[in-house]
C-alpha positions in Angstrom: 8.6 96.6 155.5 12.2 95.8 156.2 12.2 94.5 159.6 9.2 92.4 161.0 6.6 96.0 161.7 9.5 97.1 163.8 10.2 100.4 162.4 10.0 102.7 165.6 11.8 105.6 166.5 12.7 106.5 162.7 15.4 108.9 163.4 15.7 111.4 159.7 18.5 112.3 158.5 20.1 116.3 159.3 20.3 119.0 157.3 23.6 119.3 158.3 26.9 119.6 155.6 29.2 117.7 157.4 30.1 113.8 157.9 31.2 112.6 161.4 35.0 112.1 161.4 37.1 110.6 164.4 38.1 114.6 165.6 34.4 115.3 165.8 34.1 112.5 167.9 36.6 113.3 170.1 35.3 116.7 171.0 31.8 115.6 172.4 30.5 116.7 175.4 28.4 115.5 177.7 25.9 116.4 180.9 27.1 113.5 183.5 25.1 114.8 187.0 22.0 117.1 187.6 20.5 118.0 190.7 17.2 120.7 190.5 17.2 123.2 193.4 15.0 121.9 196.3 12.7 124.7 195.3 12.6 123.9 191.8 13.3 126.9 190.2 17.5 126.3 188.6 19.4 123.1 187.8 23.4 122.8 188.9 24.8 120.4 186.5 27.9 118.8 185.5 29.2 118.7 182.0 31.8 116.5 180.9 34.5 118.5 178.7 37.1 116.5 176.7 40.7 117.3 176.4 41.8 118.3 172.2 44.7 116.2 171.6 47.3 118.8 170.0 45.7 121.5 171.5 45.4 120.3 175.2 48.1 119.0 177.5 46.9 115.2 177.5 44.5 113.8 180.4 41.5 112.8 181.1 38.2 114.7 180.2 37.3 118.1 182.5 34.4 118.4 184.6 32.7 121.8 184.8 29.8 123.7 186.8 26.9 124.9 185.1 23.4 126.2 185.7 20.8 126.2 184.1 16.9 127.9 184.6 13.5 126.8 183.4 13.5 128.5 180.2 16.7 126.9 179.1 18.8 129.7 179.9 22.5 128.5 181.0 25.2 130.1 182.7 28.9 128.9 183.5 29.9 128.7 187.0 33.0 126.6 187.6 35.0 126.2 184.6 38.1 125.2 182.7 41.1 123.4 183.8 38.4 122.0 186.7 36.9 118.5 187.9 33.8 119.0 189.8 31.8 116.4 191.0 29.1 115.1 193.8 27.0 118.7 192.8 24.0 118.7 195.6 22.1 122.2 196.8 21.6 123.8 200.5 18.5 123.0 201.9 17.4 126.4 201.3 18.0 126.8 197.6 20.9 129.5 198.3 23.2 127.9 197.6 25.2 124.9 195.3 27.9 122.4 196.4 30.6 120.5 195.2 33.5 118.5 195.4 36.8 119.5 193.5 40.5 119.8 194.6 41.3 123.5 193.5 44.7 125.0 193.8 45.9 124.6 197.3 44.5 121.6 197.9 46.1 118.2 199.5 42.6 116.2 198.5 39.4 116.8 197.4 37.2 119.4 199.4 33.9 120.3 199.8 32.7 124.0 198.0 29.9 126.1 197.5 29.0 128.6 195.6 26.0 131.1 195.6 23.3 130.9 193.7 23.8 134.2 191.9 27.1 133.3 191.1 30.3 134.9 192.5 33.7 133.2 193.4 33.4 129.4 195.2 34.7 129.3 198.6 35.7 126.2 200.7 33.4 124.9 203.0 35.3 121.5 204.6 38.3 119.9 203.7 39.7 116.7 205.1 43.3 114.7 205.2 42.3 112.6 202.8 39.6 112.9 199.4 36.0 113.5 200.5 33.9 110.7 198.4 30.3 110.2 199.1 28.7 113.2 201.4 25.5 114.3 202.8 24.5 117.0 204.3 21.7 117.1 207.3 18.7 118.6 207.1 19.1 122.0 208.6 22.3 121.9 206.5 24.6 122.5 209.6 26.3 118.8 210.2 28.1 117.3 207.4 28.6 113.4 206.9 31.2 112.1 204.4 33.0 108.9 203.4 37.2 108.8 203.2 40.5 107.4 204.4 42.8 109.0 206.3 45.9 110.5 205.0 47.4 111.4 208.4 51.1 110.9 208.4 52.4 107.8 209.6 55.8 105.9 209.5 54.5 104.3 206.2 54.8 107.6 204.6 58.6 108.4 205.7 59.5 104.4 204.3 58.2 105.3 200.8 60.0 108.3 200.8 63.1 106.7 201.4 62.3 104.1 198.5 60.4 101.2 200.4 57.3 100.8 198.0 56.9 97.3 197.8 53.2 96.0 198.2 51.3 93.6 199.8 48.9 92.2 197.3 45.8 92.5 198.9 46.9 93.0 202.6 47.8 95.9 202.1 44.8 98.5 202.8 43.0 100.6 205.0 38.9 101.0 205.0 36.9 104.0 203.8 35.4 105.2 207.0 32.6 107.7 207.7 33.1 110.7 209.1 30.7 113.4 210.7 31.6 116.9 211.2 29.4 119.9 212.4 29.8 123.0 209.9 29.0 125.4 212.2 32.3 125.3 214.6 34.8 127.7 213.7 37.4 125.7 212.5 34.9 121.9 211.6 37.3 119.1 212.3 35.7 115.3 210.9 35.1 112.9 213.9 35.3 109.3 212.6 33.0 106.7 213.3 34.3 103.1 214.3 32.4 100.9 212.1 33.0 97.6 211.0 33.9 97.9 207.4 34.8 99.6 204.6 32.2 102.6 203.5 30.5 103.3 200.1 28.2 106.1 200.8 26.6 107.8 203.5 23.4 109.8 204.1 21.1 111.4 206.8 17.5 110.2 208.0 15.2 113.6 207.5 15.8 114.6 211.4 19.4 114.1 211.2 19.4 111.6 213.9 20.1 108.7 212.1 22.7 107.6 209.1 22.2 104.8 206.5 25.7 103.7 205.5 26.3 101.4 203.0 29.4 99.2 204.2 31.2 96.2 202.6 33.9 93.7 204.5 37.0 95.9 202.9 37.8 98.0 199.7 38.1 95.9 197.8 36.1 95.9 194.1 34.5 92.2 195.1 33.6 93.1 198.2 31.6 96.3 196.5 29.6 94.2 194.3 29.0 91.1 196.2 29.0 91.8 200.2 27.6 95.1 200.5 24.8 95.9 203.4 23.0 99.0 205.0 23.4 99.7 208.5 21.8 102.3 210.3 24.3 104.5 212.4 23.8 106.8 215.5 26.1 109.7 214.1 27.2 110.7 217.9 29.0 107.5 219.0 28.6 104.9 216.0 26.1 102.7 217.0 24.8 100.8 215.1 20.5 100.7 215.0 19.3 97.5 212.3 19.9 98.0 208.5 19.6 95.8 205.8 21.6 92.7 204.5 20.9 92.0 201.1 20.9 88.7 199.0 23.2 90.2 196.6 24.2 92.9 195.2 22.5 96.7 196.1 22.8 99.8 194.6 21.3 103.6 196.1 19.2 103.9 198.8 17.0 106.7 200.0 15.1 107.5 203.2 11.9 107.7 202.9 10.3 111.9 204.1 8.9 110.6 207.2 12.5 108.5 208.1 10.4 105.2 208.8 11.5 103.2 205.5 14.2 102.7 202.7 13.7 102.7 199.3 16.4 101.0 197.9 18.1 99.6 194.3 18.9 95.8 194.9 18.6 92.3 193.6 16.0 89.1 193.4 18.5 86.8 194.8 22.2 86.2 195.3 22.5 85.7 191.7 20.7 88.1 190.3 23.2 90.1 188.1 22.0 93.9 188.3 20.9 95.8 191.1 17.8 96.5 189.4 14.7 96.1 191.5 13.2 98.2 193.7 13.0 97.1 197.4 11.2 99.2 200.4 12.1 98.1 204.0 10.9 99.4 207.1 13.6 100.7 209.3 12.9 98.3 212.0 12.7 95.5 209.7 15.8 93.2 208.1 13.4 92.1 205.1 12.9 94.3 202.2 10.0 93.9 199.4 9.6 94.2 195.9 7.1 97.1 194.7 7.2 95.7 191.4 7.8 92.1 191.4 6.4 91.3 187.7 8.1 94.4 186.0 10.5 93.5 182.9 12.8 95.8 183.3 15.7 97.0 185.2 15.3 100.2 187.9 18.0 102.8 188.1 17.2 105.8 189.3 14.9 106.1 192.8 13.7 109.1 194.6 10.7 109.4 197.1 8.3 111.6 195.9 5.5 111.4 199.6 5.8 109.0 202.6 4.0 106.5 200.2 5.5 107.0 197.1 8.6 106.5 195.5 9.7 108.1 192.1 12.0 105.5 189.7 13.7 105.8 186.3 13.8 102.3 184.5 15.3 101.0 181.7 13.1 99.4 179.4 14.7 97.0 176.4 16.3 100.0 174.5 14.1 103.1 176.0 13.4 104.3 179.5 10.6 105.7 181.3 9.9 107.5 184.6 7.1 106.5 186.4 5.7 106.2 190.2 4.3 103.4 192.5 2.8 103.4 196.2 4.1 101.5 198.7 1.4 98.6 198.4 2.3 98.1 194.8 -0.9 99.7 193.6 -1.1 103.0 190.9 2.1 102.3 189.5 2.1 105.0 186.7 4.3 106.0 183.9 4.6 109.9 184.2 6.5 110.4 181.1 7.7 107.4 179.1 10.8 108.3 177.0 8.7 107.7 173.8 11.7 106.7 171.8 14.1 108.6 174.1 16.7 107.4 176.9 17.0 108.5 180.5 19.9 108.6 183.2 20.1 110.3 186.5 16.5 112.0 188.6 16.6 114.5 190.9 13.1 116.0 192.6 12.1 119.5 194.1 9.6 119.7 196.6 6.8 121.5 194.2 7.2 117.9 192.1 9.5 119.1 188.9 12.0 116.3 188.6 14.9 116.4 186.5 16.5 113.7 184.1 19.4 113.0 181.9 17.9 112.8 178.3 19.8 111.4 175.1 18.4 110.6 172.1 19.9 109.3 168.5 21.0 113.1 167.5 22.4 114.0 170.9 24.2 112.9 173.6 23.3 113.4 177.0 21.7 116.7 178.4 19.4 118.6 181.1 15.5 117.5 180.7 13.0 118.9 183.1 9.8 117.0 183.5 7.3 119.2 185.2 4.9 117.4 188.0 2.0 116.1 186.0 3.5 116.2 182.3 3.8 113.9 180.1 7.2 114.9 178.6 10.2 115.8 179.1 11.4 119.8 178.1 15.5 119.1 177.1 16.9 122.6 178.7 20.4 122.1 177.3 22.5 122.2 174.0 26.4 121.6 174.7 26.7 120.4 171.6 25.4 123.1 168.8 27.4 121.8 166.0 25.6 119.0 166.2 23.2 120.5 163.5 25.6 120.9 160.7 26.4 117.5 161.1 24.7 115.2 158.6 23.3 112.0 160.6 22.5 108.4 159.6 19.1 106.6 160.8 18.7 104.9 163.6 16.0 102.7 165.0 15.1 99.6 167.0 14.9 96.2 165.7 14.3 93.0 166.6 14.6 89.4 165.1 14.6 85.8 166.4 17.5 83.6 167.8 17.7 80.2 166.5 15.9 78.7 169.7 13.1 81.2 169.5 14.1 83.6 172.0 13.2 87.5 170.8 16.0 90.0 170.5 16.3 93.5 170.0 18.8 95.5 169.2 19.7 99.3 167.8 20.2 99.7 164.2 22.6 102.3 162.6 21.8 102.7 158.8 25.1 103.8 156.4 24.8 107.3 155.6 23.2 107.8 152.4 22.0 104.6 152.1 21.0 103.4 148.8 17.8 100.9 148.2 19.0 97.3 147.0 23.0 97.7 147.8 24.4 95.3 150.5 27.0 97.1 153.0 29.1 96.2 155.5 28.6 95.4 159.2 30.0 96.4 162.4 28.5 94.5 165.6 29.1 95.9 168.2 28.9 94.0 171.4 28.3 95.2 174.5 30.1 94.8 178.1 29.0 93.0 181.1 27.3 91.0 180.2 24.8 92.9 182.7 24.3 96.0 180.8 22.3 97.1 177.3 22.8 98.8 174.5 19.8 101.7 173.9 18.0 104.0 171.0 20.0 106.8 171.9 23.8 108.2 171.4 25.8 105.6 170.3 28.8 107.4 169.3 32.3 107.8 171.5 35.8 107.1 171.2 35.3 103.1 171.0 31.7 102.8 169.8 31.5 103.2 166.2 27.7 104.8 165.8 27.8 107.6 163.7 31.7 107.7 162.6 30.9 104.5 161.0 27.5 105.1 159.3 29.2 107.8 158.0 32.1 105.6 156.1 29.6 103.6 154.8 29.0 100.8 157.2 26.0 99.2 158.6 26.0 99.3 163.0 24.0 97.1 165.3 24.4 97.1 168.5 22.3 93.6 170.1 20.8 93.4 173.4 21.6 89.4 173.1 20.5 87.1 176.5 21.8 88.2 179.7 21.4 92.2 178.7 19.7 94.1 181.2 16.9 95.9 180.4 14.0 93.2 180.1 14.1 91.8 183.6 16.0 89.2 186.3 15.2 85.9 184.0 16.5 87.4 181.0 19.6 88.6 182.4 20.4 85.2 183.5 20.2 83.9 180.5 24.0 83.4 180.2 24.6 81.6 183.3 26.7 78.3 183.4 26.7 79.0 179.3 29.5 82.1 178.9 30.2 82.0 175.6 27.1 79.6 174.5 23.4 80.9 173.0 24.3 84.6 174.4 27.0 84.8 171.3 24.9 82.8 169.1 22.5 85.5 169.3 25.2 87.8 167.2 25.8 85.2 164.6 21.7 85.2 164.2 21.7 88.6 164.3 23.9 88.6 160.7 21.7 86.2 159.4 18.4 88.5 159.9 20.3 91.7 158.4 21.6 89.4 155.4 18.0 88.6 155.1 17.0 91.6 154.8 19.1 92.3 152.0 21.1 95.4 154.3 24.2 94.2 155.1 27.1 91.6 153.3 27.4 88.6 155.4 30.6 88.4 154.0 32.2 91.7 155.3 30.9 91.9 159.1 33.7 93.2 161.6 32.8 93.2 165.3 34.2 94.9 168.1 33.5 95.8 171.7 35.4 96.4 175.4 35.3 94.1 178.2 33.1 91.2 177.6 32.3 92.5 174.7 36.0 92.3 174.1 35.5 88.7 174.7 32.8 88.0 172.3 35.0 89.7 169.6 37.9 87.2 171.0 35.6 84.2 170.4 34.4 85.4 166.7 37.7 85.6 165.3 38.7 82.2 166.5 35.6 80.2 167.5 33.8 81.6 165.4 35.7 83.2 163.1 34.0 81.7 159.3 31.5 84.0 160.2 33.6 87.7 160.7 36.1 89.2 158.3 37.3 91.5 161.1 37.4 92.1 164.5 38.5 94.8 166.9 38.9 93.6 170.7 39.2 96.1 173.9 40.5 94.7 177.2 38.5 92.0 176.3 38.7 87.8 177.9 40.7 85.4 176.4 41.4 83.0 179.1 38.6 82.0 181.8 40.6 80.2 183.7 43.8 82.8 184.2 41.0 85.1 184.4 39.7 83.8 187.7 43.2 83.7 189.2 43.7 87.2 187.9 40.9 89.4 188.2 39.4 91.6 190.7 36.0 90.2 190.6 36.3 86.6 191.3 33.5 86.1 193.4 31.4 88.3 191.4 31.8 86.2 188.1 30.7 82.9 190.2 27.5 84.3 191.7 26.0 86.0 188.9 27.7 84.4 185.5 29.6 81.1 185.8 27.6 79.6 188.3 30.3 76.7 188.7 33.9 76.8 190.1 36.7 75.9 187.6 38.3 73.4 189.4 35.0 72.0 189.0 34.9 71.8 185.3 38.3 72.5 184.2 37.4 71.6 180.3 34.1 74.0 180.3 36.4 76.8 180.9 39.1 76.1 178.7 37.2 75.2 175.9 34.8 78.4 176.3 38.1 80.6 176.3 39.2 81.9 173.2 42.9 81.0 173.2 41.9 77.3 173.2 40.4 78.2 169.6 43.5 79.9 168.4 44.3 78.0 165.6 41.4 78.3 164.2 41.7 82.3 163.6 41.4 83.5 160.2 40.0 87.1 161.3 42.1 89.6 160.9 42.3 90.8 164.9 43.4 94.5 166.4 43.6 93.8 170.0 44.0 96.8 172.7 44.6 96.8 176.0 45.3 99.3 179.0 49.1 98.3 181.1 46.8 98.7 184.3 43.6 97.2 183.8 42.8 95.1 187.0 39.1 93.8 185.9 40.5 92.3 183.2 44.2 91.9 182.9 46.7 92.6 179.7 48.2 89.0 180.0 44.8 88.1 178.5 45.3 90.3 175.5 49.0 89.2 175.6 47.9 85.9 175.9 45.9 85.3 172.4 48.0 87.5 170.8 50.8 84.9 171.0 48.3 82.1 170.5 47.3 83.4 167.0 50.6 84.2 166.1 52.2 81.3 166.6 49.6 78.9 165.5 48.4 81.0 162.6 49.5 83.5 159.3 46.3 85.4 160.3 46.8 89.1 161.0 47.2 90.1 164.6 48.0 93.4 166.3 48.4 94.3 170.0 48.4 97.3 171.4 49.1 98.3 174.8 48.4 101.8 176.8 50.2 102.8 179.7 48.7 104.3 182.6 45.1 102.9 181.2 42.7 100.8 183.3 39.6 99.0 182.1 39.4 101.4 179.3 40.9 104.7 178.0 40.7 107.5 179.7 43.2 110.3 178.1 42.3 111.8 175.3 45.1 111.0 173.4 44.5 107.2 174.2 40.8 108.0 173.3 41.9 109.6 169.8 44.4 106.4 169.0 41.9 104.2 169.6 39.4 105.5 167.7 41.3 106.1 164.5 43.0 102.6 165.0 39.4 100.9 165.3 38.2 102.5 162.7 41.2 102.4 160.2 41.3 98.1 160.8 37.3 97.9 159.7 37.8 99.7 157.1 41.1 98.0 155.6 39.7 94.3 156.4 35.8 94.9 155.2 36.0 97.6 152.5 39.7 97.4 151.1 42.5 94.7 149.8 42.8 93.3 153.5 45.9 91.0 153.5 49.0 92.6 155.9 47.9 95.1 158.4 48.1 99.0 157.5 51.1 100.7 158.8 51.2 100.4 163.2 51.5 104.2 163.3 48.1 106.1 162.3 47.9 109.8 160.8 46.6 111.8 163.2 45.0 115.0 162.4 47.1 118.3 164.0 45.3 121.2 165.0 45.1 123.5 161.8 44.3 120.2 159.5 41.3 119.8 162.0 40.2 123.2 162.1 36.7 122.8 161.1 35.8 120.9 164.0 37.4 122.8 166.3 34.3 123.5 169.6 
């Protein structure tokens, strides 16, 4: 056997004609948000619809309305040039809501739409756009988180060209309003709370909220400083809550409105929100139900006052399981059995619903029914999926060069032929707090399937600090960025090499965020080791970084675990730029002009560094109006074809120069065979 009796999950190739290309992969949709009815019997969900470049005005991707029944069967309900989000039901089952700003509208609103279908009416709107919302029990009083767009004397300066800003002064908190749908003309009453508001919902009586507020809006103060309070929704009073250790995620009342379940951390330095706590309402202390399990929790939903229903990720699977309040019968309902889940939404009669993806297809509708063992996928919205020819995939795992076990997802080249070496793409996952799992792994800057297809090896490795296999692993990284976490992709060559897979002399990596840093320290610190290397709004600088980035805070608590003023040289010499000279990788950087997590200058930065220290090739390129990623599908497309073109000049052709800045992009009638 090729890889230490860890072929699981085989996943065969289709017998499908076609071969992914970049225009395939820029027409894949995907099921974002489910919710089942509360009597269990239809599923509103969202599906995320890219833009065509060519064919589309540019933008980012549409988000439509679609139900869907127990047998499968699917209708459209909200559709086309639309963004619907934040789908819940009525308490009685009659009828669906959502958020969307439709023609007309100043900001997003609140809609419904019937059951049976029909035209969507308005239900609330507000000066400003409605995020988070709830709606009571008996579905008559609505509580929702916003600003306020009234109209002051600010509005009147900038309109008469005074749009200076106050770096970060300059703000107004996300309050929570409450506003009673039955009055003829509902108007929102704000609450005076002291804070900025995340999200909002009712205690089963509707006498109660649990709001989750942090010190201001800022992204820092989201992740770091968050806590629950407990809210009378007539005059704002507050009633005990809960003020975590660090960081917390969802948090749901339990049927009888005596505890919350809730998504939070170990400690102050745990990374993810990823345990799951139970607190009594009239307590400040919350526990963990399952204080020895590996993994990280993501979903929660309370199935009876004494249980509580969880989704968890599991090293590169997922299952959904249940555990009572004393930490006893914890019991795995359906494990994913090689498949991945997202999302969980419950109906009284027990049918829960999950996001299911798997190696042949992205996300999509699965309905487990209360007491099965599996999960029924209800959705296709991707049919031409099964003419396409795909590679295998499956889990591995191999040792780091301290011992420590990593796994990772393998992505065999298409076609692959018995006792030929190819090359390999790493690609590196962001976070580090996140993981990379057994299921889709294709999109605009993840190579997957595109790549397997042009002949190329994929792995994607869960290296230390990945989420997924519990608190202690994913703080493997801390007061060591750049250390054994990014030895663990080096190792990761030298087991495939092994192997006799891939060419340890044509291995490209790429990734976004801190996976664009790992790809920044392989071509320079690393760089005898990759022949290419494609970098998305990726680190270059720790130290600018910490002067730069909206996350300072963040970064200390749960990564660095030391100031830099504190160590200036750690930080220098764990930042890429200070291993500039040492680049021989050819290096495609790419950046969006208004990313705030991670600023261009970094990109900007080691560009210049190479450049001027080096003959190594080195390419920047920048995308205005992008953030922390791309989001326009025209952005999406370049990217893609420019990733892709770079890996395959530098580990399969001549190399030397770069290939020509401009790519050939495919127009509409030239990509008429992968047209949806």
């Amino acid at each position: 056997m090729r890889f230490l009796a860890l072929l699981l999950a085989l996943v065969p190739i289709t017998s499908g004609q076609e071969v992914f290309t970049s225009e395939h992969v820029a027409k894949i949709r995907t099921v974002i948000d489910a919710k089942i009815s509360p009597v269990g019997k239809q599923i509103a969900y969202v599906l995320n619809v890219p833009r065509m470049p060519f064919v589309d005005e540019d933008g980012g991707s549409w988000t439509e309305l679609h139900v869907v029944d127990l047998e499968g069967k699917s209708r459209p309900f909200v559709t086309g040039k639309v963004n619907v989000r934040g789908v819940s039901w009525r308490p009685d089952s009659s009828e669906i809501l959502f958020l969307a700003k439709r023609d007309g509208d100043k900001a997003r609103s609140l809609y419904g739409i019937s059951v049976n279908g029909g035209e969507a009416h308005k239900i609330f709107e507000h000066s400003a756009a409605i995020g988070s919302y709830d709606l009571d029990g008996a579905g008559e009083k609505l509580a929702f988180v916003a600003g306020d767009a009234a109209a002051t004397d600010a509005e009147s300066l900038k309109k008469a060209g005074f749009t200076q800003k106050v770096f970060e002064e300059d703000w107004t908190p996300v309050q929570v309003w409450v506003a009673n749908l039955t009055d003829k003309e509902p108007k929102g009453k704000a609450l005076e709370l002291d804070g900025s508001a995340h999200a909002v919902q009712w205690n089963p009586d509707g006498t109660r909220l649990a709001v989750s507020l942090a010190p201001t809006p800022f992204v820092n103060d989201g992740y770091m400083s968050l806590k629950l309070v407990y809210v009378d929704p007539e005059n704002g009073e507050l009633h005990g809550g809960y003020d975590p250790p660090g960081k917390m995620a969802a948090f749901r009342w339990s049927p009888d409105g005596q505890r919350m379940a809730i998504l939070g951390t170990m400690d102050r330095n745990d990374p993810l929100p990823g345990r799951l706590l139970v607190a009594s309402v009239e307590s400040t202390e919350a526990r963990d139900l399952m204080p020895g399990l590996d993994a990280h929790v993501s979903e929660i939903e309370w199935t009876a006052i004494d249980t509580v229903a969880y989704v968890a990720d599991q090293g590169v699977w997922s299952s959904f399981g249940a555990v009572r309040l004393d930490g006893s019968g914890t019991t795995s309902v359906a494990a994913s059995g090689g498949k991945v889940f997202g999302g969980l939404s419950l109906a009284r009669n027990g049918a829960a619903v999950v996001l299911q993806q798997s190696a042949e297809h992205p996300a999509e509708v699965a309905l487990i029914l209360d007491g099965e063992k599996q999960a029924k996928v209800l959705t296709n919205s991707n049919p031409w999926l099964a003419q396409m020819r795909l590679a295998k995939q499956e889990r591995i795992e191999y040792q780091a060069r301290d011992g420590l076990r990593i796994e990772g997802v393998l992505i065999y080249p298409l076609d692959e032929q018995p006792g030929q070496r190819y090359p390999l793409i790493l690609y590196v996952h962001g976070g580090p707090e996140a993981r990379e799992a057994d299921g889709w792994t294709t999109s605009y800057s993840r190579p997957g399937q595109l790549a397997a297809a042009r002949g190329f090896a994929v792995f994607e490795p869960n290296y230390r600090a990945s989420t997924g296999r519990g608190v202690e692993f994913s703080k493997l990284d801390h007061g060591d960025i750049a250390g054994k976490e990014f030895d663990d992709l080096v190792d990761a060559i030298d087991h495939l090499a092994a192997t006799g897979l891939v060419d340890p002399d044509k291995v490209g990596i790429t990734g976004g965020s801190y996976g664009g840093y790992a790809t920044a320290w392989a071509a320079t610190a690393l760089s005898e080791r990759f022949a290419a290397g494609v970098m998305l709004v990726g680190i270059s600088d720790q130290i600018s970084k910490i002067g730069s980035t909206d996350i300072p805070e963040e970064l200390f608590e749960v990564h660095h675990r030391k100031r830099i003023w504190d160590d200036w040289q750690f930080f220098l010499e764990r930042s890429p730029i200070y291993h500039a000279a040492k680049a021989k990788t050819p290096l495609l950087i790419l950046h969006g002009e208004e990313d705030t997590r991670v600023p261009t200058d970094q990109s900007r930065e080691l560009y210049r560094l190479i450049k001027m220290q080096t003959d190594t090739p080195v390419r920047l390129v920048l995308y205005p109006g992008e953030g922390h990623g791309n989001r326009r599908a025209a952005s999406r497309y370049d990217y893609n074809l420019r990733m892709m073109r770079w890996m395959e000049h530098y580990l399969k052709g001549l190399g030397g120069d770069p290939p020509p800045y401009q790519p050939e992009y495919a127009k509409p009638a030239e990509s008429a065979s992968v047209n949806p």
